[in-house]
C-alpha positions in Angstrom: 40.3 21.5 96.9 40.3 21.7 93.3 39.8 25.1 93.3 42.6 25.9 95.4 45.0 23.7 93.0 43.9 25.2 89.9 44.6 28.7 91.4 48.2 27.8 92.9 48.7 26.1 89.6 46.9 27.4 87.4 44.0 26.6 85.7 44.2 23.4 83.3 45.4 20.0 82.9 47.7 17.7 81.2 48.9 21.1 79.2 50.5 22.3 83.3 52.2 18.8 83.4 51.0 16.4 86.4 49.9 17.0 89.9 51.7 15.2 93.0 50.2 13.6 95.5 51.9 12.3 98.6 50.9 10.4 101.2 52.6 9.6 104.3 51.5 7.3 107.0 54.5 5.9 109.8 57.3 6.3 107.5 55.9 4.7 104.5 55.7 7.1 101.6 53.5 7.1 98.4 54.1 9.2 95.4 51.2 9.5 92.9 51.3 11.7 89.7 47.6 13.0 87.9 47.0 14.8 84.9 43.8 15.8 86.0 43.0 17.8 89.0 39.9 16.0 89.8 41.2 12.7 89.9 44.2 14.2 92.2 41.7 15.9 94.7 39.6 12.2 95.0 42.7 10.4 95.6 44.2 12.8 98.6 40.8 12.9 100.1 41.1 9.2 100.0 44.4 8.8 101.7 43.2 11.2 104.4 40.5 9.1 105.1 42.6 6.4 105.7 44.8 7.8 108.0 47.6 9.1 105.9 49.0 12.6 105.3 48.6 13.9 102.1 50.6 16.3 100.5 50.9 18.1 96.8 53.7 19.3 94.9 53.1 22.8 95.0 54.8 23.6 91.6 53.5 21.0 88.8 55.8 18.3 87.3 56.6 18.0 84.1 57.4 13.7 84.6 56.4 11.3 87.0 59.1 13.0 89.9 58.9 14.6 92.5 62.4 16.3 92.1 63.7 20.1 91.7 64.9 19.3 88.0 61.4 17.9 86.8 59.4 20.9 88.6 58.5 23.7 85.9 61.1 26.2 84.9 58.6 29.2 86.2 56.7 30.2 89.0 53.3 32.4 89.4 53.2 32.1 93.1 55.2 32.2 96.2 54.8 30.3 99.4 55.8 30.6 103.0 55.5 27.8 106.3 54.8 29.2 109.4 54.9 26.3 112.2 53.6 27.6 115.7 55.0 24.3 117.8 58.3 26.2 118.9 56.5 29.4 119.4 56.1 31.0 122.7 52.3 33.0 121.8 51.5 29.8 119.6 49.6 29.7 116.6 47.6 33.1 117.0 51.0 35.2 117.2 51.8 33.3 114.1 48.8 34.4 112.4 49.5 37.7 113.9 52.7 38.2 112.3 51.8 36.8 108.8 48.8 39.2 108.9 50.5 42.0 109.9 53.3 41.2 106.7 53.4 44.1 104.4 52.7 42.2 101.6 49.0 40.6 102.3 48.8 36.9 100.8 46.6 35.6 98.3 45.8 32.3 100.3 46.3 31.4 104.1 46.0 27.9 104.7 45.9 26.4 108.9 47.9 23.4 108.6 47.0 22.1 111.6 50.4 23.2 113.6 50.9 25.8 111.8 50.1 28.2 108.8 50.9 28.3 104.9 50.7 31.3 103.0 50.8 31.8 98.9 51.3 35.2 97.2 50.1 34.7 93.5 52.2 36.8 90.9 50.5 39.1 88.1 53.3 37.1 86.0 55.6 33.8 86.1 58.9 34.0 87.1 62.0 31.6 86.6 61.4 29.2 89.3 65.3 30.2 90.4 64.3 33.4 91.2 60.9 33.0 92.7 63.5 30.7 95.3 65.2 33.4 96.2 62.5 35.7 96.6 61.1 32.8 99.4 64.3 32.6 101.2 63.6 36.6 102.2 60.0 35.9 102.8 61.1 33.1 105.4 63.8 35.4 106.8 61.3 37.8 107.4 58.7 36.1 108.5 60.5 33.7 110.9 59.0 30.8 108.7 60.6 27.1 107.4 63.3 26.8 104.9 60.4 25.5 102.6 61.6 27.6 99.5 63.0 24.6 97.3 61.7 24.1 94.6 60.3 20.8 95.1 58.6 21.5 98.0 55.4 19.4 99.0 52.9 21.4 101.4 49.4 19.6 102.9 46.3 19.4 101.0 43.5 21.6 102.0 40.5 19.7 102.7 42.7 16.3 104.2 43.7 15.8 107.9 46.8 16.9 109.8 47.7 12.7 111.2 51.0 13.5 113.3 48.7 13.4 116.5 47.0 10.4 115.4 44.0 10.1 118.4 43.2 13.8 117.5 43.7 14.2 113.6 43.2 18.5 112.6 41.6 19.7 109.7 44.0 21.3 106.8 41.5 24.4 105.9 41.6 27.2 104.3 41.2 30.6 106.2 41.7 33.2 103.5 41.3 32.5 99.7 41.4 36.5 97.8 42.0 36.0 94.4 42.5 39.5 93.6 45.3 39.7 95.7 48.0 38.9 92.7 51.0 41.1 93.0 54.1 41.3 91.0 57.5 39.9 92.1 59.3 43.2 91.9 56.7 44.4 95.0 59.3 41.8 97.2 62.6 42.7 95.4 62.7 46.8 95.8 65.3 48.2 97.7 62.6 49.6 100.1 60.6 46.5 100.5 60.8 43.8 103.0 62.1 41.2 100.4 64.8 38.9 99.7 67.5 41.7 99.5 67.9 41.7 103.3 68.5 38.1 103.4 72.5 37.9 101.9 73.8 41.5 102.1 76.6 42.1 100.2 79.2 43.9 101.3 81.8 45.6 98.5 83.4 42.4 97.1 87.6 42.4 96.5 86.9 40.3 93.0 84.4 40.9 90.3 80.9 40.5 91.6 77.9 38.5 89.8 74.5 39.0 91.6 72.3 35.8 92.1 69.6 37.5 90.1 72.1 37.8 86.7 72.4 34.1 86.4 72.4 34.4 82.7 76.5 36.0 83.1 77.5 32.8 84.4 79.3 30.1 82.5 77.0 27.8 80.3 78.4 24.4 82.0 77.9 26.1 85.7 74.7 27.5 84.5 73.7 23.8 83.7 75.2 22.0 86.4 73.6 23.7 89.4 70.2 23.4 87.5 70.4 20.2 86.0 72.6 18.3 89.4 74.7 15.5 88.7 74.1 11.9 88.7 74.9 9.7 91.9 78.3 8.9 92.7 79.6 12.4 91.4 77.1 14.9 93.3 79.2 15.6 96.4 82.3 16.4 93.5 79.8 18.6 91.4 78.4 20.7 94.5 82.2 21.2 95.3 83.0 22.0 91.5 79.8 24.8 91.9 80.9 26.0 95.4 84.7 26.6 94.2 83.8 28.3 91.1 80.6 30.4 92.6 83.5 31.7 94.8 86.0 33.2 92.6 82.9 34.8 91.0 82.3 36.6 94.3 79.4 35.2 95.9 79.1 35.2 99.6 78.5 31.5 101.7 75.1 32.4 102.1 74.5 33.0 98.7 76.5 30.1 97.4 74.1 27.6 100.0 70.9 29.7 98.7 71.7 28.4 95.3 72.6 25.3 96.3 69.6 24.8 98.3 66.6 26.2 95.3 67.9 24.0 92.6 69.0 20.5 91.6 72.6 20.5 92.5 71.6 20.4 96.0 69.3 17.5 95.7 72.0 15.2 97.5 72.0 18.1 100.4 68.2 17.7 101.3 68.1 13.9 101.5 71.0 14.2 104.1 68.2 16.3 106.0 69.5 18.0 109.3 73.0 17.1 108.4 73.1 18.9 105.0 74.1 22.1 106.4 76.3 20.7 108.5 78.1 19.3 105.9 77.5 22.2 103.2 79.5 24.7 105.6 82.8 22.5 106.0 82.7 21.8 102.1 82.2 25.5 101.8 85.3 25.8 104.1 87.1 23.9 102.1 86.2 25.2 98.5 87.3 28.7 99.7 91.3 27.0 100.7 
C-alpha cells in the first residue's frame, strides 16, 4: 500500500504536503490527514478492518482539507473509474476495454465493482489541465466523472463494504512502473484524448481555448480557481459562466471548468442535482 501511494504521489513526505484518508461506514464520514505514508497506510488498514471504507485523496493536500483549492497546483498522474454494476458483459468487458485503451496504464487497480486505472506522467502538469485531460479519458473510456480534482478513490489493500455480508478485496492487478508517459501522448490531434470531448466548432466571437488559461482575466483566472465563500458561490459561478461566454466557450466547456476546479465546489455537494442546476444557470448566463 505504501508503495502504491508513494508512486501515485510521489515519493516523500511532509515535503508532498499530507495524505487523506477517508473512511466511510453507513453515512458517517471520517477525514484524516498524515504527513507520513506509513502512518496513513496503518490507519486505512485499520478502518478496513473495522468495517469501514477507506478511501485516499489521490492528489496530496497541501492543509488539513479535502477540497479542490487545497489539492496541489500540479499533477504527475491521471486516473480513470471504470464501475462494471450497469454493464451488460460485467466487469471482464470492463477490463477488456481499459486493456484494449491505446494508451496502456501504469496501475490497474479492482475496486471491488469495478476498476481504477492511473497513467503516471514523465512530468507534472497544472492540475487544471491534467482535469481536462481526464474528462477525455472518461469520454472515451465510458468511465465516472471522477476527474475533479479532489477526487478520493479506495485504498488498495482495504475492503470494498457496500455489500456488507460479503466485503471484496481492493487489489492491485497491474503495477508497471515503467509505463510513465507524457501528457501530450493524450492531447495530439491524432490521439484518443481530451480533444474529442468538447469540439469546437468556428466560434462567431473571439475564441480562448481551455488550455490558454493564462489569456484570461486575472480576477476570472482567480475566481474559478480559488471559488468563493458561502453565501456568494451560486452569484460567482454565474459571474464565471456569463463572462466564460462572451469569451467563446462552449456549455460543455464552460461545466468542464466549472466541474475541475474550486468554483464548482458548491456544484458537487448538490450531487445528482448539480448538473441539473448548472444547465438552467448556463441557460440563463447566455440571455
Amino acid at each position: 500500500m505504501k508503495e502504491f501511494l508513494d508512486y501515485i504521489q510521489g515519493r516523500g513526505s511532509s515535503s508532498l504536503g499530507y495524505t487523506e484518508i477517508r473512511s466511510i461506514q453507513a453515512g458517517d464520514v471520517r477525514q484524516e490527514y498524515f504527513s507520513e505514508r506509513a502512518s496513513a497506510t496503518k490507519y486505512a488498514l485499520a478502518r478496513s478492518a473495522g468495517g469501514w471504507d477507506a478511501y485516499y485523496g489521490v492528489l496530496p493536500r497541501l492543509s488539513k482539507q479535502g477540497t479542490a483549492d487545497s489539492v496541489t497546483a500540479n499533477s504527475q498522474v491521471l486516473w480513470a473509474d471504470l464501475d462494471a454494476k450497469d454493464n451488460i458483459g460485467g466487469k471482464q468487458s470492463v477490463l477488456d476495454r481499459l486493456i484494449r485503451y491505446d494508451i496502456p496504464a501504469s496501475v490497474i487497480v479492482d475496486s471491488g465493482n469495478g476498476y481504477h486505472a492511473y497513467w503516471k506522467l514523465q512530468e507534472a502538469i497544472p492540475t487544471p489541465r491534467a482535469c481536462l485531460i481526464m474528462r477525455g479519458l472518461a469520454k472515451q473510456l465510458g468511465g465516472d466523472h471522477v476527474y475533479d480534482a479532489a477526487r478520493i478513490l479506495r485504498v488498495p489493500g482495504t475492503s470494498n463494504w457496500k455489500d456488507r455480508d460479503h466485503p471484496k478485496a481492493v487489489r492491485v492487478i497491474r503495477f508497471d512502473t515503467t509505463r510513465d508517459m507524457r501528457a501530450a501522448d493524450f492531447e495530439h490531434p491524432e490521439a484518443i484524448g481530451w480533444r474529442e470531448v468538447a469540439p469546437r466548432p468556428a466560434p462567431k466571437t473571439t475564441y480562448v481555448p481551455p488550455s490558454d488559461r493564462e489569456e484570461l482575466p486575472d480576477w476570472l483566472q482567480d475566481l474559478i480557481e480559488r471559488g468563493a465563500p458561502q453565501g456568494q458561490r451560486s452569484e460567482a459561478i454565474f459571474k464565471v459562466m456569463v463572462n466564460l461566454g462572451k469569451r467563446g466557450y462552449t456549455d460543455d466547456e464552460i461545466i468542464g471548468i466549472i466541474e475541475t476546479n474550486a468554483i464548482g465546489e458548491k456544484v458537487t455537494q448538490m450531487r445528482s442535482g448539480g448538473m441539473r442546476w448548472m444547465r438552467q444557470s448556463l441557460a440563463k448566463s447566455r440571455t
